[in-house]
TITI-82351 format. One line per 8 residues: number of its first residue (from 1); their letters; for each residue z, x, y of C-alpha. Coordinates in steps of 0.001 Angstrom, whole numbers. Layout:
BEGIN
NUM = A = Z:X:Y | ... $
! end
This chain:
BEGIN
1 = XXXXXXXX = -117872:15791:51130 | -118876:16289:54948 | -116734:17243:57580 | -116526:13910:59457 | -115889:11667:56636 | -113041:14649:55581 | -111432:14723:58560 | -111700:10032:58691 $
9 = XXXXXXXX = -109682:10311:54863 | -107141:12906:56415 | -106356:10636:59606 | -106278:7778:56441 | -103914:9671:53895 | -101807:11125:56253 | -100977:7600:58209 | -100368:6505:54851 $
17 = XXXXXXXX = -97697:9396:54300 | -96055:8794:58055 | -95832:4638:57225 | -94277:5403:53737 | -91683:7872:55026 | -90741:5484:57799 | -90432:2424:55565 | -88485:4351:52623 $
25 = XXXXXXXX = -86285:6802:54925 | -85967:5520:58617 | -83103:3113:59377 | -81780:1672:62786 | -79983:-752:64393 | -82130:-2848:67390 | -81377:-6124:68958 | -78625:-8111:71311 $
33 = XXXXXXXX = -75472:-5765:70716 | -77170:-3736:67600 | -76545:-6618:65453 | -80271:-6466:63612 | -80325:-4105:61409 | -83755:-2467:59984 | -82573:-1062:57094 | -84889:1379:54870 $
41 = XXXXXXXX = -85611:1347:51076 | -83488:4469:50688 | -81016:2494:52191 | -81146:-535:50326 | -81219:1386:46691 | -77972:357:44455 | -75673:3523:44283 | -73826:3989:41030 $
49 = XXXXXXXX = -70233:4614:40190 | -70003:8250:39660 | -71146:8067:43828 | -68413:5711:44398 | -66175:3968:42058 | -64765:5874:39033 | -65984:3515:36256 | -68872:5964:35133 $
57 = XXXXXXXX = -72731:5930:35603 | -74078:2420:34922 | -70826:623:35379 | -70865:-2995:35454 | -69469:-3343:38881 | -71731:-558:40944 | -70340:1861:43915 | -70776:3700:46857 $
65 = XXXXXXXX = -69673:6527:48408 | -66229:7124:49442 | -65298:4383:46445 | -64534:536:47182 | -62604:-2717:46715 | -62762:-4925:43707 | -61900:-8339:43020 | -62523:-10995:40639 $
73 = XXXXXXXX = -63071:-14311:41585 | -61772:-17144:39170 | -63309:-21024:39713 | -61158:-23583:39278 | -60561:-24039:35385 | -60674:-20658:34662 | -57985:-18355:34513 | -57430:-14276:32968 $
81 = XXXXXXXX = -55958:-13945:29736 | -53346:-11903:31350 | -52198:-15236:33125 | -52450:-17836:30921 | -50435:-15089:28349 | -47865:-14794:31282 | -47442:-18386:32309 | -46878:-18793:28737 $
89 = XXXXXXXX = -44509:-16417:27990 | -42474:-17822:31417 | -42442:-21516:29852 | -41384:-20671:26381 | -38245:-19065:27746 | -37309:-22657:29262 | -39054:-25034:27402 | -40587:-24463:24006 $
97 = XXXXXXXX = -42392:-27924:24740 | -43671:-27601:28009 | -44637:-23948:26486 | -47142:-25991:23557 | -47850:-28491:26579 | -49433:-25667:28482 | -51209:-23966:25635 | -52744:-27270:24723 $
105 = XXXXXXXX = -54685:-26993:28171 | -56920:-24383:27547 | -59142:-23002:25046 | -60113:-19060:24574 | -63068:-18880:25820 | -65109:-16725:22551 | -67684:-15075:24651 | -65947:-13015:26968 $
113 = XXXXXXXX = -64116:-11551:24106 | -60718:-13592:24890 | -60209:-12025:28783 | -60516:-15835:30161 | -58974:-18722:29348 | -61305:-22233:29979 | -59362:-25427:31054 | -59737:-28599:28906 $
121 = XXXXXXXX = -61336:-31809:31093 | -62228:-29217:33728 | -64852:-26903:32449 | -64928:-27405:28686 | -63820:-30053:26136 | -61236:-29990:23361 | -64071:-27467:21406 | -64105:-25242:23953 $
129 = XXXXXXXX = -67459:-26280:25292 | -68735:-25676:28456 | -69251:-28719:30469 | -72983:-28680:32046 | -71871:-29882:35325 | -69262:-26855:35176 | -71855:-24488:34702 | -74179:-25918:37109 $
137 = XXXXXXXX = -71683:-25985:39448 | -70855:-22466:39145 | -74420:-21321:39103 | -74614:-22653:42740 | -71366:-21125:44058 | -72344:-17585:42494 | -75849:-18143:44724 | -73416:-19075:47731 $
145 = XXXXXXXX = -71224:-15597:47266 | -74386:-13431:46663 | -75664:-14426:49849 | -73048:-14517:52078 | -72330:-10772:50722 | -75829:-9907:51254 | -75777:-10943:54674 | -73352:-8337:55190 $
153 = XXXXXXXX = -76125:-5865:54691 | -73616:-3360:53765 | -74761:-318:50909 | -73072:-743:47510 | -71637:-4417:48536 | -72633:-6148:44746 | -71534:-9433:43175 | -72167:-10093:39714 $
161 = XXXXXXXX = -71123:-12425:37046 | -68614:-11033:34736 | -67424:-12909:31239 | -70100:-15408:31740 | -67632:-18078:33787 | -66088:-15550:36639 | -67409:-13269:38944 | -66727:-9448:40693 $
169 = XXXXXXXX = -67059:-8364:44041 | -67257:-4653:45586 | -67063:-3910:49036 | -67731:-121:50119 | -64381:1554:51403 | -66398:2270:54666 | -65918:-1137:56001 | -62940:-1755:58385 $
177 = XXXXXXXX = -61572:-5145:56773 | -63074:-5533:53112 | -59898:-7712:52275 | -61376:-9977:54766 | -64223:-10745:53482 | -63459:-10542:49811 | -61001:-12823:50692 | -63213:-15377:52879 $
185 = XXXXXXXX = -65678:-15490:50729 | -64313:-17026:48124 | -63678:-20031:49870 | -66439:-23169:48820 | -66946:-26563:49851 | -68725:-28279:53263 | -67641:-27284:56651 | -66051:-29554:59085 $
193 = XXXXXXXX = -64248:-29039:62379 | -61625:-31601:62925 | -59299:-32491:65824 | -56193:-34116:66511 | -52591:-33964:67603 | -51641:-31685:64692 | -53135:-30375:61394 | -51859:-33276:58892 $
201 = XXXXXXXX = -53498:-35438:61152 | -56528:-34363:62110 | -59721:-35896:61741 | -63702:-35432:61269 | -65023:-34881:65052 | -68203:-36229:64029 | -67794:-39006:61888 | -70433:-38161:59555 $
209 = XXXXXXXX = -71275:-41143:57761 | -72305:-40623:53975 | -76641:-40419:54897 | -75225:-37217:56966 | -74029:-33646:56440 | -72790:-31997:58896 | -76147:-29806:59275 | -77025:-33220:61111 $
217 = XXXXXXXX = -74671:-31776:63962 | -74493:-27933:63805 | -77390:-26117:63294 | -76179:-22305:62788 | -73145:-20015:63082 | -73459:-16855:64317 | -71054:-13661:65671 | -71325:-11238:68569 $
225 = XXXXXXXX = -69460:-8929:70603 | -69855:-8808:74562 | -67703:-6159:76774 | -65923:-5326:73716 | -64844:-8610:73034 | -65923:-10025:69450 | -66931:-13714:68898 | -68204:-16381:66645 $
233 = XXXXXXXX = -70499:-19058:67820 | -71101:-22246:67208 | -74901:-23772:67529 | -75095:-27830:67592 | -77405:-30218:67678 | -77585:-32718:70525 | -75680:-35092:68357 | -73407:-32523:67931 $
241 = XXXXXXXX = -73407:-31182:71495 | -72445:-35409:72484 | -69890:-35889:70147 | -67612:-32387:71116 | -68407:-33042:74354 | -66661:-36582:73500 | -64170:-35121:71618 | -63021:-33040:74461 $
249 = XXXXXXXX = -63117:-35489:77391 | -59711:-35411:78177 | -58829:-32075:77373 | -58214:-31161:81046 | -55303:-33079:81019 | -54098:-33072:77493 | -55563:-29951:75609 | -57635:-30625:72116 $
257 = XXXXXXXX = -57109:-28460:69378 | -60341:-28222:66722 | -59837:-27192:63592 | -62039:-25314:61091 | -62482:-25983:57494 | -63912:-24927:54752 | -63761:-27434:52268 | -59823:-28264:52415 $
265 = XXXXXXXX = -59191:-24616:53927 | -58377:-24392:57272 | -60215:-20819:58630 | -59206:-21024:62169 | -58361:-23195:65134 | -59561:-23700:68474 | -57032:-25078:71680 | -59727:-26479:74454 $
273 = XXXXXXXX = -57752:-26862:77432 | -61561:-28330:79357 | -64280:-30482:78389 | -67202:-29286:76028 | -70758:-29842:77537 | -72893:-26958:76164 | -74390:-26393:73020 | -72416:-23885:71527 $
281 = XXXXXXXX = -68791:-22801:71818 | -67509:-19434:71218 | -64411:-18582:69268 | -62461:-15287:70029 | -59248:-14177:68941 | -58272:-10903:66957 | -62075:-10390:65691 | -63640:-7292:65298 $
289 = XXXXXXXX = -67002:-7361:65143 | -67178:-7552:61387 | -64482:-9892:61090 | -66347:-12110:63265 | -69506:-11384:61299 | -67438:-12411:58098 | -66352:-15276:59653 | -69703:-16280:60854 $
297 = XXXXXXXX = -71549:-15638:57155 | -68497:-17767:55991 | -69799:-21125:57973 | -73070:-20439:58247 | -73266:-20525:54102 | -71217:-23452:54269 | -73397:-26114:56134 | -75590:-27275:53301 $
305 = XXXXXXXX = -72939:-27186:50842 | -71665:-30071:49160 | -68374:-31806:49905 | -67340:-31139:45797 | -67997:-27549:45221 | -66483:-25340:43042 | -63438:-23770:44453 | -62240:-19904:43455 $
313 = XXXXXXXX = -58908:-18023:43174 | -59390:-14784:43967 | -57416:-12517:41383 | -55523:-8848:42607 | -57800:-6397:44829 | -58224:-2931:43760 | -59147:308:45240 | -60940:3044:43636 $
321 = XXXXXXXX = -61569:6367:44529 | -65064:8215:44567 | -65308:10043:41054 | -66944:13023:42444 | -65924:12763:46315 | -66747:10856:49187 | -69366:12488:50286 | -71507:13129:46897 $
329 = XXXXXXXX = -74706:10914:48424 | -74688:13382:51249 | -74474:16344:48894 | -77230:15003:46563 | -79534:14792:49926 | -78435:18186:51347 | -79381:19629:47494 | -82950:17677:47968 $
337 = XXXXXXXX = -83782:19126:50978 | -82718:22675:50216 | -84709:22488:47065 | -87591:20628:49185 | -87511:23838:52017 | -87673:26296:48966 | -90594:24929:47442 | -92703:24460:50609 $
345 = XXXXXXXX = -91810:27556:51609 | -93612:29394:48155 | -96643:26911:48265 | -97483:27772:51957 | -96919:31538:51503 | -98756:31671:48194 | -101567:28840:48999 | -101694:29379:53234 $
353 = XXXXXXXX = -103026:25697:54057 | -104058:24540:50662 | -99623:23876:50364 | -100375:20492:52107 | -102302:19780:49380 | -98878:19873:47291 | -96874:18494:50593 | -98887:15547:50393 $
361 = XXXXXXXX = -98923:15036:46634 | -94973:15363:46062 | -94639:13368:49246 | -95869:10260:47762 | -94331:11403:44478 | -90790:10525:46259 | -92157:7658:47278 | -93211:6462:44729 $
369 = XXXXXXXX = -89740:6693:42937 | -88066:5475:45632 | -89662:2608:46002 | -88841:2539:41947 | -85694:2834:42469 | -85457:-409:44922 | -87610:-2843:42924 | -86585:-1953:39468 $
377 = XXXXXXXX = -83171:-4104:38914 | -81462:-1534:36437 | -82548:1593:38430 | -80381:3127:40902 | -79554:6045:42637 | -76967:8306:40498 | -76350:12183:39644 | -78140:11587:36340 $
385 = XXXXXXXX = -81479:9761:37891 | -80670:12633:40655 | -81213:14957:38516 | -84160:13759:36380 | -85972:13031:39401 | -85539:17329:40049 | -86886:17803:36906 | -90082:15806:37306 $
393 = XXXXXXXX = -90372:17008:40620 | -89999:20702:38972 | -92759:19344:36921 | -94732:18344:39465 | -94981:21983:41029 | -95397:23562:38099 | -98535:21287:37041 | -99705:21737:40592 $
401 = XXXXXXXX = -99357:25809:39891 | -100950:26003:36829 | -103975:24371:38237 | -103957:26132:41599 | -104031:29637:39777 | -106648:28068:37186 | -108720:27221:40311 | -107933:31174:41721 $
409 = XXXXXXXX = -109259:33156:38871 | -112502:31010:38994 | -112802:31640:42143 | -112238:35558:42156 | -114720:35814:39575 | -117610:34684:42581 | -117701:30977:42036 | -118404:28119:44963 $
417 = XXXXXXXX = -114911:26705:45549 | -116075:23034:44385 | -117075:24894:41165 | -113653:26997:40902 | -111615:24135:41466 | -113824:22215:38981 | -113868:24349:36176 | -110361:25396:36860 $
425 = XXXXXXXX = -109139:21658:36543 | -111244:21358:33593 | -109474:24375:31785 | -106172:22933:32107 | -106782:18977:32106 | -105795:18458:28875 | -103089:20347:28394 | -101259:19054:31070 $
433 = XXXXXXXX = -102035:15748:30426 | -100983:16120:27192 | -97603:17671:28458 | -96687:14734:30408 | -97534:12334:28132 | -95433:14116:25670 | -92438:14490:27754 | -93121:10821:29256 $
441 = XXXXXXXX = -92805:9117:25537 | -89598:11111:24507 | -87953:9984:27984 | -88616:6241:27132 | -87856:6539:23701 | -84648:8082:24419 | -84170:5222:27024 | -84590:2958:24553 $
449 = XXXXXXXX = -82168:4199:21745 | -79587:5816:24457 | -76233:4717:25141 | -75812:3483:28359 | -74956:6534:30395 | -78044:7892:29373 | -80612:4808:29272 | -81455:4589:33609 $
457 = XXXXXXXX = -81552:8639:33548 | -83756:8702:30714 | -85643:5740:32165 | -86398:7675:35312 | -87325:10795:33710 | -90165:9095:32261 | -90789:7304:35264 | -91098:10346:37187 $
465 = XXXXXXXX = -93205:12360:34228 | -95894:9658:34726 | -95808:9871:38531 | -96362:13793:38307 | -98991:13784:35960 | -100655:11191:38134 | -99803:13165:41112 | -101113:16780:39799 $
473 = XXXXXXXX = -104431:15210:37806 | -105380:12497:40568 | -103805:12726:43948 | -103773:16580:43928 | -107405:17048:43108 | -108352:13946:45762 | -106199:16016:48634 | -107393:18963:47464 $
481 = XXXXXXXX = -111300:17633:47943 | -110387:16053:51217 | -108524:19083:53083 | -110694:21637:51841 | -113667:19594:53566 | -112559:20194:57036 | -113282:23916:57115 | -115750:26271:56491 $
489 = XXXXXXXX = -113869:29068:55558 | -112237:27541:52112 | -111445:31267:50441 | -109046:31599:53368 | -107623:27790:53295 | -106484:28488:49986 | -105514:31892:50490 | -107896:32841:47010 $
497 = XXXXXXXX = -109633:36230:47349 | -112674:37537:45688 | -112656:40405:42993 | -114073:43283:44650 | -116407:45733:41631 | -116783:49296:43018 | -120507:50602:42335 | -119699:53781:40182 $
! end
C-alpha cells in the first residue's frame, strides 16, 4: 500500500474513531437557558437495578444510580388485589350484603396471577373478559405516559406495563421533584383552559364546537426559566390568540381567572388582572425549572387527546435505595479507564507505534457494544454485562498478542514485514478463530437456557466474543496494513528486532 493512499485511510479511520467517540460518549446541554439537551448513546443506555434500585439485575422495573421512585398506575376499572381484599374485608364488618354486593363487581383477573382485580361493565364482562375498547383505550394512554416520561430525557426514567392492565413508573432519585411528575403524569383526558367567576362555574374559553379540538387554538406548551424565574408557556393560534384576548377584555377592571384542566383535573390557575393580546402567556408561580418542565410535558401531551380517555389512580410511591451504592456507574467507569490506561500503557511500551494499531481496534470494539447496548431492547448496562464486556475486551488483547508476537518471530527470523505479518496471521488464524467461535456459542447457549440474572450477561459475552474476533482477525490486520504504510522504517514502528547470527 503506498504512502499517500496510507496516510488518505488514516485521516479516514481515525475521523471515523473521533465521530464515534463523540456520538457514544460526549453529552451537553446547548440552547435558550440549556434546555436542549444532546444527550450521547452512553447516556441514553438503560441502567439496571443492581446500579440503582435493589430488585436485582434484570428487574422488571429498571434503575439508576443513587436508586429511584416507583409507582404503579391503576386505570379506571382496575384495582390491586390488596384493595379490593381490603375494601372487602371493611364492608363485611358492616354489611355482609353490601360485602357480596362489592365482590360481585369484579372479577380476578387470571393473568396477572390474581394481583389485580378487573371491574365488571368497565373493562371486562361477567367472564372476566377484557373489553376491546378497554384495551384499546389503555394501549393509547400507556403511549401518552411513555412519552411524556421520555420527554423528560432523564437516565433510568422507564415505564412499562406490568400485569398486562396496569403500568410502573421509575424516576431516578437525582431529580428534585419525582413525586411531581409521577404524580402529573398520570393525569389523561383533553386540555382546556376555562374562565369564570369561580371554579364550579367556569367555562370553555374557546367554545370549541364538536369539528374542533382544542389543537385548533393552542399550538404547543412549553417551559423556561429567565433571571431565575421558572415558567410555562402557552403558544396559540390566532383563533386562540382572539378569543383570550376576548376573554380578558375587561380584566383591567374586574380581574379573569383561567383555569387549567386536564380532562376534569384542574392543574393550575391563572388571575389576569389586564387584557391578553399576544400569542402566548406565561404562567409562573412556585416552579422550578423541572416542575415547570413537568408541567409543560403534561399539556403539551394533552392537546391531541381525546375528551374520553382513560383516567389512572396512581397507587403508593416507593423509594429504593442503590443495591451497591450511589455511585456504582461512576465506579464501573473509573474501573474501565484504569484497566483502559494499563493496557495502553503495555501495548505502546511493548509494540512502540504499532499500539495504535490495538488503540484503534478496541476503540471501535467499545463502540461497537455500546452502540449494542442502546439498540438492543433487553441489553443494558449492569455489573454482570460490565463485567463480560472486561472479559471480551481481555480477549481482545490477548488475540491481538498472540498475533503481534506471531508476526515478531517471523520477522526476527529476516522476513519483509508484509511477509512476517502474513505468515504470522496465517499461523494463528485458525486457532483463534476457532477460540472465539467456541467461547461465542457457549455464551449464547448459556443465554438461552440461563435464568434471568444470567441471560443479558451471557448475551453480551457472546456479543462481545464476536466483536473481538472480528476486531483481532479483520480490523487489526486492516490498521495494521494501513499504519505500517506511512513509514519506512516498519522494524522500528513495531518495535520487532532482527536476530543477530555471530560468524564463528
Amino acid at each position: 500500500m503506498g504512502k499517500t493512499k496510507s496516510v488518505i485511510l488514516l485521516i479516514v479511520y481515525t475521523l471515523v474513531i473521533a465521530v464515534l467517540c463523540f456520538i457514544c460518549t460526549v453529552s451537553f446541554s446547548y440552547g435558550p437557558d440549556n434546555m436542549q439537551t444532546f444527550s450521547s448513546v452512553m447516556r441514553m443506555m438503560e441502567k439496571d437495578a443492581d446500579l440503582g434500585l435493589a430488585y436485582g439485575a434484570n428487574a422488571d422495573a429498571g434503575a439508576y444510580i443513587g436508586g429511584g421512585y416507583s409507582a404503579v398506575y391503576y386505570p379506571d376499572g382496575v384495582i390491586s388485589a390488596k384493595e379490593y381484599e381490603d375494601n372487602l374485608a371493611g364492608l363485611r364488618e358492616t354489611s355482609e350484603e353490601d360485602a357480596a354486593e362489592y365482590a360481585a363487581q369484579y372479577v380476578r383477573y387470571p393473568d396477572a396471577s390474581g394481583a389485580i382485580y378487573l371491574e365488571i361493565g368497565k373493562a371486562c364482562d361477567e367472564n372476566g373478559v377484557v373489553d376491546a375498547s378497554f384495551a384499546e383505550d389503555f394501549s393509547e394512554a400507556v403511549d401518552t405516559i411513555m412519552e411524556r416520561y421520555s420527554r423528560l430525557r432523564e437516565d433510568g426514567a422507564r415505564v412499562e406495563i406490568a400485569d398486562n392492565y396496569t403500568v410502573r413508573v421509575f424516576l431516578p432519585a437525582m431529580m428534585d421533584s419525582e413525586y411531581v411528575a409521577i404524580n402529573r403524569f398520570s393525569y389523561m383526558g383533553e386540555m382546556s383552559i376555562r374562565t369564570g367567576a369561580s371554579e364550579e362555574e367556569a367555562t370553555d374559553l374557546f367554545g370549541i364546537r364538536s369539528d374542533e379540538t382544542i389543537a385548533d387554538y393552542v399550538t404547543n406548551v412549553t417551559s423556561g426559566t429567565t433571571a431565575g424565574t421558572s415558567f410555562v408557556e402557552f403558544h396559540f393560534t390566532e383563533a386562540g390568540q382572539a378569543a383570550m384576548n376576548t376573554a380578558t377584555a375587561g380584566a383591567a377592571e374586574t380581574a379573569v381567572t383561567l383555569y387549567f384542566y386536564i380532562g376534569d383535573s384542574l392543574i393550575m390557575n391563572l388571575s389576569v388582572a389586564e387584557q391578553m393580546t399576544e400569542s402566548s402567556i406565561y404562567v409562573t408561580g412556585s416552579y422550578t425549572a423541572e416542575t415547570a418542565a413537568v408541567t409543560a410535558t403534561l399539556f403539551d401531551t394533552a392537546l391531541d387527546a381525546s375528551s374520553d380517555s382513560l383516567s389512572f389512580t396512581v397507587g403508593d410511591a416507593f423509594f429504593h435505595e442503590a443495591l451497591y451504592g450511589g455511585e456504582t456507574v461512576i465506579m464501573l467507569y473509573i474501573a474501565f479507564g484504569v484497566l483502559f490506561v494499563a493496557m495502553m500503557a503495555f501495548f505502546f511500551i511493548r509494540y512502540r507505534r504499532l499500539g495504535f494499531v490495538h488503540l484503534y481496534t478496541f476503540l471501535l470494539f467499545t463502540f461497537a457494544m455500546i452502540l449494542c447496548g442502546w439498540a438492543i431492547d433487553f441489553v443494558y448496562l449492569s455489573v454482570e454485562s460490565f463485567l463480560a464486556f472486561l472479559l471480551a475486551g481481555v480477549l481482545l488483547c490477548a488475540s491481538n498478542i498472540v498475533t503481534f508476537e506471531a508476526a515478531r518471530k517471523e520477522y526476527a527470523l529476516g522476513k519483509t514485514m508484509a511477509s512476517s505479518v502474513k505468515t504470522g496471521y496465517r499461523k494463528c488464524f485458525w486457532k483463534l478463530f476457532d477460540l472465539h467461535i467456541v467461547l461465542a456459542v457457549i455464551a449464547f447457549l448459556v443465554s438461552a437456557i440461563a435464568i434471568e440474572a444470567l441471560q443479558v450477561a451471557a448475551f453480551v459475552l457472546g456479543l462481545a466474543v464476536v466483536f473481538s474476533g472480528i476486531g483481532s482477525l479483520l480490523v487489526n490486520r486492516f490498521g495494521w496494513a494501513v499504519m505500517m504504510g506511512t513509514t519506512k522504517r516498519q522494524g522500528a514502528f513495531c518495535n520487532f528486532k532482527r536476530e543477530e547470527v555471530e560468524d564463528e
